[in-house]
Z-matrix of the N, CA and C atoms (Angstrom, degrees):
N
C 1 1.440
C 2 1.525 1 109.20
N 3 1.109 2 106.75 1 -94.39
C 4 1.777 3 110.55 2 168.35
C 5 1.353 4 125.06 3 -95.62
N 6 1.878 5 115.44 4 141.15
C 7 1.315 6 109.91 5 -158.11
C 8 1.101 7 99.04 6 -135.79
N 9 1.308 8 136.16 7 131.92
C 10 1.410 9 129.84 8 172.56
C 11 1.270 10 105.60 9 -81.59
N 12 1.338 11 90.40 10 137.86
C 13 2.211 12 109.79 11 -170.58
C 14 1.730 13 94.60 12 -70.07
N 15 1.585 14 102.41 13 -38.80
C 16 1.953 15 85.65 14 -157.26
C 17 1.877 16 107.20 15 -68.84
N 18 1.434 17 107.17 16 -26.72
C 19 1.376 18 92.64 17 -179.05
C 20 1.815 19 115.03 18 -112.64
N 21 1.626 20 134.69 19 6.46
C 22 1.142 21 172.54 20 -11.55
C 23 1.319 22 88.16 21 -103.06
N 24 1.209 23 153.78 22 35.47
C 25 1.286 24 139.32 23 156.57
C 26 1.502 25 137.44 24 -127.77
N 27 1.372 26 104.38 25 157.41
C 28 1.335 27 101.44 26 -163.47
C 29 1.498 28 127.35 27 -66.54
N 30 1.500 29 117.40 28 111.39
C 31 0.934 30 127.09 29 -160.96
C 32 1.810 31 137.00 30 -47.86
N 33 1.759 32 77.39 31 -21.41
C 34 1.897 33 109.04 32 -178.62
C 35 0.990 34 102.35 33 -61.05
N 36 1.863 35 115.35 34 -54.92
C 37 1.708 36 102.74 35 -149.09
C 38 1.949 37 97.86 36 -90.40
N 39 1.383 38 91.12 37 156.32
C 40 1.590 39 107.88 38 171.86
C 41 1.197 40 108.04 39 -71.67
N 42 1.364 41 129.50 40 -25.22
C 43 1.558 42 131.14 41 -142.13
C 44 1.238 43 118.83 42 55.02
N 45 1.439 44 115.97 43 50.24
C 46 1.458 45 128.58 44 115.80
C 47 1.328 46 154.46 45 -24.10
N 48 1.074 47 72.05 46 -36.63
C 49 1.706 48 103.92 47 -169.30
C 50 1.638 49 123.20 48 -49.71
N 51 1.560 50 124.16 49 115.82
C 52 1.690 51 79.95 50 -173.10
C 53 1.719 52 123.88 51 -88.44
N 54 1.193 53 103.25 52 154.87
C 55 1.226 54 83.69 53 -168.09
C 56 1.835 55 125.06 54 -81.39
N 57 1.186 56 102.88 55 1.02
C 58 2.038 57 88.64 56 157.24
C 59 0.886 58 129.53 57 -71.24
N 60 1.214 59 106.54 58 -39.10
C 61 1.789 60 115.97 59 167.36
C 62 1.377 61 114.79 60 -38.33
N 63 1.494 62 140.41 61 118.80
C 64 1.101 63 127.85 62 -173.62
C 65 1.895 64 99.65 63 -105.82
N 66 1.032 65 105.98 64 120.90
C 67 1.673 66 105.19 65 -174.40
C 68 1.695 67 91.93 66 -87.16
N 69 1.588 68 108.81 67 148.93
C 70 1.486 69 133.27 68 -172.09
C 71 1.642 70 90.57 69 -95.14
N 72 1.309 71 110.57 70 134.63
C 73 1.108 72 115.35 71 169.59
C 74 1.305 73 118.87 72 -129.36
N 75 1.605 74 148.49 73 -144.38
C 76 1.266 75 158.03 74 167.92
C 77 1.174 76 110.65 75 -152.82
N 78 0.822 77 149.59 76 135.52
C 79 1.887 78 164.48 77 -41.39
C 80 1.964 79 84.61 78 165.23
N 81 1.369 80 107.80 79 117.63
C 82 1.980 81 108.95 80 178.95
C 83 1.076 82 83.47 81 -46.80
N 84 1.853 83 111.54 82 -166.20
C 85 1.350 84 127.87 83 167.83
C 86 1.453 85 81.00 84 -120.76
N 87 1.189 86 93.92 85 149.21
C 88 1.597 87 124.63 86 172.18
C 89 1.881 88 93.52 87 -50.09
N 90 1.501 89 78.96 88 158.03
C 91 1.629 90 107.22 89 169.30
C 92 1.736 91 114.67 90 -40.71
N 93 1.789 92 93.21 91 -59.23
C 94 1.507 93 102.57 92 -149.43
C 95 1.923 94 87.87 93 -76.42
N 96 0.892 95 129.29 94 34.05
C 97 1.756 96 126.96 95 156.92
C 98 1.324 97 107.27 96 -118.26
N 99 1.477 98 127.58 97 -0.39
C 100 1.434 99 127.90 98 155.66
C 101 1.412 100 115.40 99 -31.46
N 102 1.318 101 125.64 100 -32.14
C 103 1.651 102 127.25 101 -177.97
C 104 1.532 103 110.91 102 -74.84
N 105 1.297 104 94.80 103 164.62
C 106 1.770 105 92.57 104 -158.52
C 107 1.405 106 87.52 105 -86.84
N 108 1.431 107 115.89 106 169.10
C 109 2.022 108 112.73 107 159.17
C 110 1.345 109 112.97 108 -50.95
N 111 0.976 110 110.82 109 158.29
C 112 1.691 111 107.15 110 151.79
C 113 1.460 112 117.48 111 -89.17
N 114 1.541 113 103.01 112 149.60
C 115 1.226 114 130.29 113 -170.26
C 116 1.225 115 117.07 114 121.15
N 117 1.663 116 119.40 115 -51.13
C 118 1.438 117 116.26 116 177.50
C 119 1.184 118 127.98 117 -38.91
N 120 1.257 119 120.53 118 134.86
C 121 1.808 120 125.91 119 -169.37
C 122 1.916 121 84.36 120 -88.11
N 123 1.053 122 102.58 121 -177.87
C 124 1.957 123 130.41 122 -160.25
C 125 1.329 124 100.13 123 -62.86
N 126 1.993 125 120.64 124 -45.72
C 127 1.739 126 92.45 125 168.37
C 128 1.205 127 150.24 126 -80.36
N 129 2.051 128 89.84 127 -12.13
C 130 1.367 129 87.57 128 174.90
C 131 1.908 130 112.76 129 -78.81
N 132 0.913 131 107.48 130 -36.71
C 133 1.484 132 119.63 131 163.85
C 134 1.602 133 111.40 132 -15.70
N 135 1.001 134 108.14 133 -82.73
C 136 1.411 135 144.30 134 -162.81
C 137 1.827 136 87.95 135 -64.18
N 138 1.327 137 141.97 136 -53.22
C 139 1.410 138 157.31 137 167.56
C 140 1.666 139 96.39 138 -38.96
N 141 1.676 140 119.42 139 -57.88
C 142 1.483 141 127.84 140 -156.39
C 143 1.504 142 91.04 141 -76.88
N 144 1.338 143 117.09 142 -65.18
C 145 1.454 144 108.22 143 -170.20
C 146 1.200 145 114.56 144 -49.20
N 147 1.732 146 124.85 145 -37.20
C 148 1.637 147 116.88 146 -164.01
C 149 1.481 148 82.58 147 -66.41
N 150 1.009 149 135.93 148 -69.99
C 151 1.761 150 134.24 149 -138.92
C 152 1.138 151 92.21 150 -52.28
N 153 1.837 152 119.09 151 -62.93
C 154 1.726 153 113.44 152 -162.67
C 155 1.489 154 115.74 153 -58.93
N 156 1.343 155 135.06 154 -1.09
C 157 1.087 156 150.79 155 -155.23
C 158 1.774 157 96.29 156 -98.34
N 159 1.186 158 99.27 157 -53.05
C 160 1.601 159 93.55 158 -159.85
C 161 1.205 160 95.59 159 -105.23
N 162 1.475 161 141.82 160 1.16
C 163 1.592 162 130.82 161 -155.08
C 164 1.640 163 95.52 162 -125.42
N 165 1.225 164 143.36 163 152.04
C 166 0.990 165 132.70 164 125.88
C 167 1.859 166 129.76 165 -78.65
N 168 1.681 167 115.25 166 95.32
C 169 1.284 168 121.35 167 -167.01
C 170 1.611 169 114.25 168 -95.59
N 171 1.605 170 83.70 169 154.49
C 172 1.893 171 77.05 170 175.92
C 173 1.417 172 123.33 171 -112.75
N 174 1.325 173 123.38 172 -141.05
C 175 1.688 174 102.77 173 -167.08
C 176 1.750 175 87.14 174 -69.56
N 177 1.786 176 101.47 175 -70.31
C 178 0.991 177 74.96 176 -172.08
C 179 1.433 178 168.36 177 -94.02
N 180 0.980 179 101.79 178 41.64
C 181 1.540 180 152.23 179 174.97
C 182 1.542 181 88.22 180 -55.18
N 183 1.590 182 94.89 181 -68.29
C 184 1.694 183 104.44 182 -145.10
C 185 1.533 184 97.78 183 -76.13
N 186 1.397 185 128.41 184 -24.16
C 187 1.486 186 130.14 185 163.99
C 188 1.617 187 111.78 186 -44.65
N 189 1.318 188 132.56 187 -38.91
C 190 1.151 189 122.80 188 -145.21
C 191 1.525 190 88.39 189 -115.79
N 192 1.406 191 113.75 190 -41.13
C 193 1.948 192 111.97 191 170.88
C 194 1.401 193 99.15 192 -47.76
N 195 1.450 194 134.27 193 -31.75
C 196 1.666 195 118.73 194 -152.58
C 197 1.718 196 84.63 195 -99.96
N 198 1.004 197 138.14 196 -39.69
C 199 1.573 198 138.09 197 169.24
C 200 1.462 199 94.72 198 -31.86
N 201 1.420 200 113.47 199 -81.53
C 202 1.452 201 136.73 200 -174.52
C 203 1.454 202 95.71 201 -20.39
N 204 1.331 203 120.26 202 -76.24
C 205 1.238 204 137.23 203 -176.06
C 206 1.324 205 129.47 204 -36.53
N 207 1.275 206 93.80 205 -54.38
C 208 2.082 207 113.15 206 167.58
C 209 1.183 208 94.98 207 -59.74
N 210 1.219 209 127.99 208 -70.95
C 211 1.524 210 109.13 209 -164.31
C 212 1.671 211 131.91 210 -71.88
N 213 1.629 212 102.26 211 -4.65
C 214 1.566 213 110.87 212 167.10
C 215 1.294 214 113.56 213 -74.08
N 216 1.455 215 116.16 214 -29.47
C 217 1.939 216 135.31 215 161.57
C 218 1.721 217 100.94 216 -57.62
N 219 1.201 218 108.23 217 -55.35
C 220 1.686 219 105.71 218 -167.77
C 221 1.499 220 101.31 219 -63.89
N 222 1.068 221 133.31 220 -25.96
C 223 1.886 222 138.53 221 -168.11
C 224 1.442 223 93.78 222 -80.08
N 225 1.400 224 108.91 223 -60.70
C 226 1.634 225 103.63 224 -179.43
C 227 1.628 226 137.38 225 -53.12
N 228 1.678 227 87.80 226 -28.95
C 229 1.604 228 99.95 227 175.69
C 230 1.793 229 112.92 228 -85.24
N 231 1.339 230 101.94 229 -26.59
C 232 1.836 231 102.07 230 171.32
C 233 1.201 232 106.91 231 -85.85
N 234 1.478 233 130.96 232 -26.52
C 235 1.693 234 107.42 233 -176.60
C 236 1.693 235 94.44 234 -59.83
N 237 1.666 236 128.39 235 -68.06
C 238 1.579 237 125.34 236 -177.97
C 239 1.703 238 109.84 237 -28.16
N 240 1.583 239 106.80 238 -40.95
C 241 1.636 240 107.11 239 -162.22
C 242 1.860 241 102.92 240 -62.40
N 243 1.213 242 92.21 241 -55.48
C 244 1.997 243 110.69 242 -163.14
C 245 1.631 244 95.54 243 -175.77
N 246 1.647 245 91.47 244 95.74
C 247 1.312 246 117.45 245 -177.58
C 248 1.382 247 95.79 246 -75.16
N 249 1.383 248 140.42 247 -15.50
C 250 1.260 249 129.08 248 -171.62
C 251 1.571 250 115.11 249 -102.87
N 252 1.583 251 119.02 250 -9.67
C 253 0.983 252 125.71 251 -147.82
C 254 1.812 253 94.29 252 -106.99
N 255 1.939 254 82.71 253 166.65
C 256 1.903 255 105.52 254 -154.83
C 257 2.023 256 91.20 255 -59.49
N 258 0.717 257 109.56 256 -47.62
C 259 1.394 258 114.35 257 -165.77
C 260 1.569 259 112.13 258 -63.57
N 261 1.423 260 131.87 259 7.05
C 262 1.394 261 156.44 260 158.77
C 263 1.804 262 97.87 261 -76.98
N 264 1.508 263 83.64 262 -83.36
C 265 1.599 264 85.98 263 176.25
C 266 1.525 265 134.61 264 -23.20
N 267 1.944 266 96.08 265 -64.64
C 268 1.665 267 98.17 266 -177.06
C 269 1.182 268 94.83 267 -67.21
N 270 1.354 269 156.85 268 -38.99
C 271 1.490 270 135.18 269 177.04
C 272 1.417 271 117.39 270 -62.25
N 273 1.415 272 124.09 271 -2.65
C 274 1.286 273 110.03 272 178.88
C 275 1.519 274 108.01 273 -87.66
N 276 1.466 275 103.80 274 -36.68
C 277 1.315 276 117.62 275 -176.24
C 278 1.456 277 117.85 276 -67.05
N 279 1.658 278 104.14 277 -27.71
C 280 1.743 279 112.83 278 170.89
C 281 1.574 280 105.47 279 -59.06
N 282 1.076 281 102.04 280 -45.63
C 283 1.806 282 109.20 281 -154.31
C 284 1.854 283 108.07 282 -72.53
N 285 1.570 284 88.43 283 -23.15
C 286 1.532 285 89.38 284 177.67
C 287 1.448 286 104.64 285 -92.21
N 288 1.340 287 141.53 286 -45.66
C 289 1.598 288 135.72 287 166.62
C 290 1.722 289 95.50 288 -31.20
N 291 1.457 290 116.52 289 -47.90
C 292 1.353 291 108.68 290 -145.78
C 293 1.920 292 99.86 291 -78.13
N 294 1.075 293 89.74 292 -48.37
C 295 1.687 294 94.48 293 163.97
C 296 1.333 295 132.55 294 -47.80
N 297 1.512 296 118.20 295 -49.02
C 298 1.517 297 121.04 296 134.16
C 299 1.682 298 130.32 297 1.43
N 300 1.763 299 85.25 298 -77.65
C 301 1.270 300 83.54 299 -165.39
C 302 1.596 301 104.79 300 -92.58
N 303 1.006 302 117.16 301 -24.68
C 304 1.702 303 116.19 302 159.76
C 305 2.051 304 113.42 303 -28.92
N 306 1.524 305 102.24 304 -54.98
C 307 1.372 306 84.99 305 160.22
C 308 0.969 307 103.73 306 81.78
N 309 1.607 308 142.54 307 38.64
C 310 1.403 309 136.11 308 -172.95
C 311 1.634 310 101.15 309 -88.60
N 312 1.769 311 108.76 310 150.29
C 313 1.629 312 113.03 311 175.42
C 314 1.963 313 93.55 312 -51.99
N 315 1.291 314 92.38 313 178.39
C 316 1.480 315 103.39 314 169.09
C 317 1.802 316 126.52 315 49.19
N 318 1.603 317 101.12 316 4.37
C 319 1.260 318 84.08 317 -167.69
C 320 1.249 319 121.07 318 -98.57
N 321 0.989 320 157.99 319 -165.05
C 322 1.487 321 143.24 320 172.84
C 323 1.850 322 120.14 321 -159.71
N 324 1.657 323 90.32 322 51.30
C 325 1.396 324 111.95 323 177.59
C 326 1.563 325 103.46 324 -94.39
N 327 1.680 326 115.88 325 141.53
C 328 0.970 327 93.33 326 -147.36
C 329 1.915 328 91.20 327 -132.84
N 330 1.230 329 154.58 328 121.34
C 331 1.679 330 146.27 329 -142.02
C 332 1.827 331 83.27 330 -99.49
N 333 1.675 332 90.29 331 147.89
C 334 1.351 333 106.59 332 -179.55
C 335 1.469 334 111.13 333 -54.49
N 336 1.469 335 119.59 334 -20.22
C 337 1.508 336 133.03 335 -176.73
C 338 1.960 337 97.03 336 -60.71
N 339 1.234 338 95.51 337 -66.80
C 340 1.495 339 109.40 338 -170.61
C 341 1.647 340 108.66 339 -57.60
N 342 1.797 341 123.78 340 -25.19
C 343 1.159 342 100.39 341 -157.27
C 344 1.627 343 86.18 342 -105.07
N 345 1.320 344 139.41 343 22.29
C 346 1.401 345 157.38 344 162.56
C 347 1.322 346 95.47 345 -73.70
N 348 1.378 347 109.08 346 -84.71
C 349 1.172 348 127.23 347 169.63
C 350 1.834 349 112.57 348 5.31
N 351 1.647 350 86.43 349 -81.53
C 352 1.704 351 114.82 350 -158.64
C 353 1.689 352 106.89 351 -63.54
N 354 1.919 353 105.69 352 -30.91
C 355 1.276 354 97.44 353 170.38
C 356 1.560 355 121.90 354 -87.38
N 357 1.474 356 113.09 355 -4.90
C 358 1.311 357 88.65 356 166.99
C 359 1.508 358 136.38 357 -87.20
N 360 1.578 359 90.22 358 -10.37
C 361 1.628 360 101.73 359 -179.14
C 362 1.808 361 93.37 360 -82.22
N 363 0.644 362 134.37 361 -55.62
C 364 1.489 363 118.88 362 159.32
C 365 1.244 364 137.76 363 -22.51
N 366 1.463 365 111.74 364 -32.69
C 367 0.943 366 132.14 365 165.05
C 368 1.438 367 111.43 366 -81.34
N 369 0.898 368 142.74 367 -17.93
C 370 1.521 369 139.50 368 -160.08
C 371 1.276 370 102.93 369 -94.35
N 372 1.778 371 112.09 370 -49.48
C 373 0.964 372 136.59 371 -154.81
C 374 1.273 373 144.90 372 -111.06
N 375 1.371 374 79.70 373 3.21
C 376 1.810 375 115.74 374 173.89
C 377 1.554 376 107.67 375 -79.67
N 378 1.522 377 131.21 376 -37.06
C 379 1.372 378 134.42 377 163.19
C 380 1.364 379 108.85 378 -69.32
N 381 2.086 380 90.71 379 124.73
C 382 1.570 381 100.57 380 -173.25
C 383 2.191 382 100.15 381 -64.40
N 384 1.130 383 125.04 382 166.66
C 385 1.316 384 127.69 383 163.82
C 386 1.424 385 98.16 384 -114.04
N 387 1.575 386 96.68 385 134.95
C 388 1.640 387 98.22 386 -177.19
C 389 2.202 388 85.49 387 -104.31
N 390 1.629 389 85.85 388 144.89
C 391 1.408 390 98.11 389 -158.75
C 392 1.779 391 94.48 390 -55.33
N 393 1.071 392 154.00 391 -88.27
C 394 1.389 393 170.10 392 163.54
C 395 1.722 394 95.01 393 25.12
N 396 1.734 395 97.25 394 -61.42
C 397 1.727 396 91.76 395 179.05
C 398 0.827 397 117.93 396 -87.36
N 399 1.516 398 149.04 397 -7.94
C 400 1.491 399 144.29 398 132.48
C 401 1.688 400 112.20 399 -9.17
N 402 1.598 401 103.21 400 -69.63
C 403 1.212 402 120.37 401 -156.24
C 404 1.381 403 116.73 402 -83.61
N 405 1.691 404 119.07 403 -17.77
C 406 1.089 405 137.45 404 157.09
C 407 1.673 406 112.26 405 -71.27
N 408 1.118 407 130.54 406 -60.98
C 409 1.395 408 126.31 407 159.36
C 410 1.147 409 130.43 408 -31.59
N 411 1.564 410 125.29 409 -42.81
C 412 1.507 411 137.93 410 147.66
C 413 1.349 412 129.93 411 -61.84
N 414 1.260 413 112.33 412 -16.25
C 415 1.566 414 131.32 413 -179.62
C 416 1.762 415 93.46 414 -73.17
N 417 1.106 416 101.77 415 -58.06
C 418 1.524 417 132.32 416 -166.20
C 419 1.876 418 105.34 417 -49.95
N 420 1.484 419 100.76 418 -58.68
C 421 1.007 420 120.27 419 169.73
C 422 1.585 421 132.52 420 -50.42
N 423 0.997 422 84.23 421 -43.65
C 424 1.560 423 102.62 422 -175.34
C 425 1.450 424 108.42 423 -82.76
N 426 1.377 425 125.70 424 -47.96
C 427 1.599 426 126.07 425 156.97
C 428 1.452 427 115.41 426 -35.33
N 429 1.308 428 116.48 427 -59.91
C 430 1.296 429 127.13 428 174.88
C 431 1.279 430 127.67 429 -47.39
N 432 1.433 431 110.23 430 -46.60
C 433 1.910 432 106.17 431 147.17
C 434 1.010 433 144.09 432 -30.91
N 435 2.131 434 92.94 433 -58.74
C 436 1.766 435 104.16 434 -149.99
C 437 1.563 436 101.92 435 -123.55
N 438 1.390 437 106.87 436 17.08
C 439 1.277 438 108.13 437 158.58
C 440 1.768 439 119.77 438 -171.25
N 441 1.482 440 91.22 439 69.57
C 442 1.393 441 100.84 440 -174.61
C 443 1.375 442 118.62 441 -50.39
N 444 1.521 443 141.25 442 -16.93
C 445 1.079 444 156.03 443 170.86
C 446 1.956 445 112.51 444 -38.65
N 447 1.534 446 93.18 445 -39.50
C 448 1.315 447 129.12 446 -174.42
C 449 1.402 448 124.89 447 -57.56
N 450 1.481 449 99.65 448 -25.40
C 451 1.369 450 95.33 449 -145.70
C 452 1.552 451 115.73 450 -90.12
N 453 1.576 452 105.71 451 -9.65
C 454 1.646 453 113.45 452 162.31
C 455 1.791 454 115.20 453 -59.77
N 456 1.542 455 116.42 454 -29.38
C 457 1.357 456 113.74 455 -143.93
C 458 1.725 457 84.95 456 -97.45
């Protein structure tokens, strides 16, 4: 997906990867689509060039960066319109889904899915286990499997 030009590879994978597996990819876009679309006002502009600058992207890559983009223009033009109003909001919330799934190296945007996620394992795992009830809980457990007969006594 995304590749950093200075070292040409993608920064995500560890090289894990195995290598028979041949992963499907898409072909960058050439240089000369480095220019932003037209229409974008100065942040999204300024948004298209940083990305195409450091990323090597592909088409559709560049479909969802120019989305990205429009709607970083649409945020700027509703905070001036009615900085207080609902239609600020759902664009904030667009721009961050869209960023999401944009998927840039380095970034550390994070979907309400994932930050559920992160607090519940936090939650789980934030209470120390003192070893005794660990092993009693598994004791417990494990009776309860392999000898349901058991489980009155």
């Amino acid at each position: 997906m995304w590749s950093d030009r200075a070292s040409g590879r993608d920064p995500r994978t560890s090289g894990d990867a195995h290598p028979s597996i041949p992963c499907a990819t898409l072909d960058p876009v050439s240089d000369s689509s480095s220019k932003p679309p037209r229409g974008l006002q100065a942040r999204g502009k300024r948004f298209f060039v940083a990305v195409v600058a450091e990323n090597e992207v592909t088409l559709d890559e560049t479909e969802l960066l120019t989305e990205v983009c429009r709607t970083l223009d649409s945020c700027d033009r509703l905070q001036v319109n009615d900085p207080d109003g609902n239609a600020l909001r759902q664009s904030r919330a667009l721009l961050a889904r869209l960023l999401a799934a944009l998927d840039l190296p380095g970034s550390n945007i994070v979907t309400p899915v994932q930050a559920r996620g992160r607090a519940a394992n936090r939650a789980r795992w934030s209470q120390p286990q003192d070893g005794a009830a660990v092993r009693e809980a598994a004791t417990a457990a494990a009776m309860a499997r392999w000898h349901p007969e058991r489980q009155g006594a």
